[in-house]
N, C-alpha and C positions, 0 to 999 in steps of 0.2 A: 820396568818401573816398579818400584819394590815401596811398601805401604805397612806404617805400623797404624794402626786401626785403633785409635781415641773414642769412647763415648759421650756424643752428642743428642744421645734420642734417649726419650724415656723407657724401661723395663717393659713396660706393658704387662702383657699374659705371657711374653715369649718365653721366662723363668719358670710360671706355674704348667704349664703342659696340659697335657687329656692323659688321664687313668687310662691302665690298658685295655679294662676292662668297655667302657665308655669308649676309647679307639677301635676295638672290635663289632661294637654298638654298631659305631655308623659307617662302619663299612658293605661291602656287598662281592660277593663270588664272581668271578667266569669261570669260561674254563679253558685249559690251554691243552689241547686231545683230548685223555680219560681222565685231567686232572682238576682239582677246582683251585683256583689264584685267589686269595684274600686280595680284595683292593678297597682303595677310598680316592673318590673325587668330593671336592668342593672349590668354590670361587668361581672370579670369570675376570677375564681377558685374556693374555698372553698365556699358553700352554705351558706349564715347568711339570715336568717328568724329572719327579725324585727317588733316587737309584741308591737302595740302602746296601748296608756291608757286611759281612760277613765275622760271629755266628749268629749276628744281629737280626732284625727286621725291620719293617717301614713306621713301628711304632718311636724310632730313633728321630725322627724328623718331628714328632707331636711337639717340641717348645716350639717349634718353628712355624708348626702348621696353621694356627690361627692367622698370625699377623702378615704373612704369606697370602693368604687367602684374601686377603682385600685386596690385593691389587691381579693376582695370577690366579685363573683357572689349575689347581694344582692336582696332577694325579698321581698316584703310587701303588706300586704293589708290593707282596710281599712274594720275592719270585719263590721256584718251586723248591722244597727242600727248607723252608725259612719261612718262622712265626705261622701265622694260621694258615698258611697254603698246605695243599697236598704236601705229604714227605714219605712218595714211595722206597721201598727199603730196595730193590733192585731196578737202579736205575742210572742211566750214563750220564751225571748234572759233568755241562758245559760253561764257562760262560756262553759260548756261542749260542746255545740253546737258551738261556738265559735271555739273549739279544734277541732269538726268533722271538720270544714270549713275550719281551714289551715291542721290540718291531708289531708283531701282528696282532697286540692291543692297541696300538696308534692305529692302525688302520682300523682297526672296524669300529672306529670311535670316531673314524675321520677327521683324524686333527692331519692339518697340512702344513706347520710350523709350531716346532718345538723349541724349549731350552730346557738344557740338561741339568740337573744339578746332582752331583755323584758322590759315593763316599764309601772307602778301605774298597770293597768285593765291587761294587757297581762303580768305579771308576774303570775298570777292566771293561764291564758290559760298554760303556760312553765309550771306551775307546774303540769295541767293534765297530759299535754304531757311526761311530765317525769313518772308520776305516771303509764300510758300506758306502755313506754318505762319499766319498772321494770315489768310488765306484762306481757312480749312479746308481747302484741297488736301494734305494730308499723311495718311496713314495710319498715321504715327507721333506719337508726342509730345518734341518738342523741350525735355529738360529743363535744360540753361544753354550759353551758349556764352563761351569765353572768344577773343579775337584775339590774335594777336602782327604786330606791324608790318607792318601791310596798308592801303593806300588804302580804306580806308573812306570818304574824303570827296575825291572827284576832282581839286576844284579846289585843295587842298593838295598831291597828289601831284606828285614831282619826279624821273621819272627822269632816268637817268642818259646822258648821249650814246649809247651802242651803243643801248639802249633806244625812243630818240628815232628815230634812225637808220633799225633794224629796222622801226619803225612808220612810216614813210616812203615813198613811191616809188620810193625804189631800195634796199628791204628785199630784196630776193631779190640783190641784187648782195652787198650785207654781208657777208647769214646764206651767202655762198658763200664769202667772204674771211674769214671767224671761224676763222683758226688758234687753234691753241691758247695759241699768245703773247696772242694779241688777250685771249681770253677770260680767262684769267687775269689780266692786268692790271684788267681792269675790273669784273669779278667781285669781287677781291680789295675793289676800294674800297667794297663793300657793308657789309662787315665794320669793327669796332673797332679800332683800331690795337694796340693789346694782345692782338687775340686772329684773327688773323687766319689763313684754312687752310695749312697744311702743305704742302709740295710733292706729298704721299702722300694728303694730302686733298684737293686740284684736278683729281690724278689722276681721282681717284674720283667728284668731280664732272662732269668730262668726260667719263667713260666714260657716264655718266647722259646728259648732255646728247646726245654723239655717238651713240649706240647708234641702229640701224635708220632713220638718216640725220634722223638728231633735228637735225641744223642746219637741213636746209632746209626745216622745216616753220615756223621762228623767226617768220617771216615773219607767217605764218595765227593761230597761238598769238595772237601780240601783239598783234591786234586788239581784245583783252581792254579797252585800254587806252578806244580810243572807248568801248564797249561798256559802260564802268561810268559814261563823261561819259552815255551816252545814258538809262542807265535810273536816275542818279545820285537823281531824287525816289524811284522803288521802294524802291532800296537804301537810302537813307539814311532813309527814312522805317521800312521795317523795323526800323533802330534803333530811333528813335524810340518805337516802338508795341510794342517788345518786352513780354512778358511774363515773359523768363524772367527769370534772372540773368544778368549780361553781367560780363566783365571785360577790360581790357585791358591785356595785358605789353609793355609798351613799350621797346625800347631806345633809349637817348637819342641815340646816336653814328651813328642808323640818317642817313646821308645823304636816302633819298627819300622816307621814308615817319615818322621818327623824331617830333622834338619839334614838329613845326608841324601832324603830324595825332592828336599826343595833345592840343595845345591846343587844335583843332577839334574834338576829342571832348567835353573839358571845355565848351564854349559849346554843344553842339546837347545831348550825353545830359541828361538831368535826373538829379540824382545818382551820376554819371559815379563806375566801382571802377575805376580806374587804380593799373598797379602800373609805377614809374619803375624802370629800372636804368641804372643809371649805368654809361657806359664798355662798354657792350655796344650791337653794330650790327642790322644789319637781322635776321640770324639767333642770335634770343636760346637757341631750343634748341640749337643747335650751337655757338653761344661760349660762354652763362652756363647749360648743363644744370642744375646743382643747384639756382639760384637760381631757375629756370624750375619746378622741380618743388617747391621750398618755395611761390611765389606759386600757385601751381595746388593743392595741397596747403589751405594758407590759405583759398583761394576755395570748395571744394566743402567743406571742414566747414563753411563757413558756409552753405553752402546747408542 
């Protein structure tokens, strides 16, 4: 069942956002062994665990975060390696390890049903998690997950030159030469041409990225990329075998991850919820917020 997504609800706040500075505000640490986890809870009722993306953090989700919060108990972190969490320089980042850190934040939080919400790097994390969850390894109950433009399926994914680059043999030379010119340029080409960040919004991405020498860890992070070619039958098989409700937000203009791995979705899901936006890139909650929250909106009353 495939959905082009019309606006019927008012803008709200979900356009204006939280400063990053005010998003760090009202956050609060744990720690995940020797390390400290930025996170933020607010709301209440139904648990949504939102799973931000990669070089990004969980400050991606703030147009979302308010109007979200009146109906879901919402939590997020920023996992390790990403925005104000620890970003040790000698260290083996996993997704897997990635999935122990929000697994055994749900637990000591004692939530005993969740819904996912994932996006580009933490649709990887959802698909461990589901892959656990189909194992009984979970001490929760996973109750739907929805994606936005995430390789889900390896062998469609397309990054982008720096991307390529970083994941290379001479990633440490790169992730040393990523001025800020660099990044913004390439960064930029992720996005819709109608909607693309702000000079006030790159800022703010770079501060995430840069913070506590977040470039030169780019290197370790990005190994992500083998890592989903390696465990690609898990994950994709996870789909497969899901039990929950699954949807997928798609923006079409997404260069690496856009229309060629909604059409891989459509041939592997067995009655594949895709919801197409037209004209929105790889980050549909920070170019098309409303439209993101009417599709998600749509999805869970149907649940």
């Amino acid at each position: 069942m495939e959905r082009v997504v019309s606006l019927d609800i008012p803008a709200s706040d979900a356009a204006t956002g939280i400063p990053v500075h005010r998003w760090q505000q009202g956050g609060k640490w744990f720690s995940y062994g020797e390390h400290a986890i930025f996170s933020r809870m607010e709301g209440s009722g139904e648990v949504l665990l939102l799973l931000h993306g990669f070089p990004t953090a969980s400050w991606d989700w703030n147009r979302l975060w308010r109007p979200l919060s009146q109906a879901r108990q919402l939590l997020v972190a920023d996992m390790l390696g990403f925005g104000f969490s620890d970003k040790p320089i000698d260290y083996d980042y996993s997704i897997v390890d990635q999935a122990d850190l929000q697994q055994g934040w749900l637990e000591a939080l004692g939530v005993k049903r969740v819904h996912l919400l994932a996006h580009d790097y933490g649709c990887s994390v959802a698909q461990e998690l589901l892959a656990r969850d189909q194992e009984e390894g979970l001490p929760f109950e996973i109750a739907s997950v929805c994606f936005l433009n995430g390789a889900l399926f390896p062998e469609v994914h397309q990054p982008i030159l720096i991307q390529r680059l970083l994941a290379g043999p001479l990633g440490g030379l790169v992730s040393r030469g990523l001025t800020r010119r660099v990044f913004d340029h390439n960064f930029a080409k992720l996005f819709a041409p109608a909607s693309k960040p702000s000079a006030a919004e790159l800022d703010n991405f770079w501060q995430l990225l840069d913070y506590n020498n977040g470039r030169g860890i780019l290197p370790r992070l990005i190994r992500y990329m083998e890592e989903r070619r390696c465990h690609r039958n898990r994950w994709v098989g996870a789909l497969v075998e899901a039990r929950q409700p699954m949807r997928l937000i798609s923006g079409t203009a997404d260069p690496v991850s856009g229309i060629a791995m909604a059409d891989r979705y459509r041939q592997i899901i067995e009655q594949p919820d895709i919801v197409a936006l037209e004209g929105v890139g790889h980050y549909p909650h920070f170019e098309a917020p409303v439209k993101v929250l009417l599709a998600l909106q749509q999805f869970w009353e149907r649940d």
